[in-house]
C-alpha positions in Angstrom: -5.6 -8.7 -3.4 -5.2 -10.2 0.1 -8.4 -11.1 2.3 -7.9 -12.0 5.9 -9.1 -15.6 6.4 -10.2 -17.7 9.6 -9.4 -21.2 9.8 -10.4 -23.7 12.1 -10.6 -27.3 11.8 -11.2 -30.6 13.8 -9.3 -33.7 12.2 -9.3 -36.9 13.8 -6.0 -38.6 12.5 -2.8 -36.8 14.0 -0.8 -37.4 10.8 -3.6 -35.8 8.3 -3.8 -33.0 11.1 0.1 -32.5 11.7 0.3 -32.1 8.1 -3.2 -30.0 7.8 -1.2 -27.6 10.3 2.4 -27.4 8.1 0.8 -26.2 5.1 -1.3 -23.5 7.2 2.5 -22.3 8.4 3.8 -22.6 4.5 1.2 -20.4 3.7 2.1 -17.6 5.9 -0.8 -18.4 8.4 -0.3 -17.8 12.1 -1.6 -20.4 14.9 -4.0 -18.6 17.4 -5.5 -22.0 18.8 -4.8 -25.4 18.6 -6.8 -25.7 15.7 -7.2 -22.4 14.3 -5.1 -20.4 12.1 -5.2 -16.7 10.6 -3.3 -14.6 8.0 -3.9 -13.1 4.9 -4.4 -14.9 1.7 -5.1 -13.9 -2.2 -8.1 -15.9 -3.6 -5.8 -18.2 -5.3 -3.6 -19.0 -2.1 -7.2 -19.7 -0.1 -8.2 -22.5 -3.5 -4.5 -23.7 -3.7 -4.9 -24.1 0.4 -8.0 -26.1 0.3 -6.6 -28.7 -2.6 -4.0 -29.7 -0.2 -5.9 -29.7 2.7 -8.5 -32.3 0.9 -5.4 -34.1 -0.2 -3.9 -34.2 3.2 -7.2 -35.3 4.7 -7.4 -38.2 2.4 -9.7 -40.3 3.9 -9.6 -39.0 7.5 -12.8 -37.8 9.5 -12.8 -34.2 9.3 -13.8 -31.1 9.0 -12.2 -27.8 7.7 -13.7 -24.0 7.0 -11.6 -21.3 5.7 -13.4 -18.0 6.1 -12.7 -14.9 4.9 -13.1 -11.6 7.3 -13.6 -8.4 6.9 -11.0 -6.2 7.7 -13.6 -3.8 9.4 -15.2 -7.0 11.2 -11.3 -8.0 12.1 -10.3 -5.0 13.7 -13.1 -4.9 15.9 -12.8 -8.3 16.8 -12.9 -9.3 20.8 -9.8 -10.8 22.7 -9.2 -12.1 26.0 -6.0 -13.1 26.7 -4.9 -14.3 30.2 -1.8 -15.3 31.5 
């Protein structure tokens, strides 16, 4: 099954972050911020995720949450968008 996931994350180091931000794109998540990604993930995909992400953090300041939403809380989600 496939859960739609949030994640944000604020990483001092560049190279921990730059790679942080490659394995959100492996995994079929989409950029919506700087630091924020989205997609949909199986269970296993969000735990497999997170061990890299610790990995690629090593010992870098940082913090990352993956959470999970809803998709009744995702489709009525607010956007502004402006050009």
């Amino acid at each position: 099954m496939l859960y739609r996931v949030f994640l944000v994350y604020d990483i001092v180091e560049d190279r921990a972050r730059a790679k942080i931000a490659n394995a959100c794109k492996d995994y079929g998540l989409d950029r919506v911020q700087y630091s924020a990604f989205t997609g949909l993930l199986s269970r296993n995909q969000q735990e497999s995720l997170m061990i890299e992400i610790v990995e690629f953090l090593g010992d870098s300041d940082g913090s990352i949450k993956l959470i999970p939403v809803s998709k009744h809380d995702w489709d009525n989600r607010l956007e502004v968008q402006h050009a």
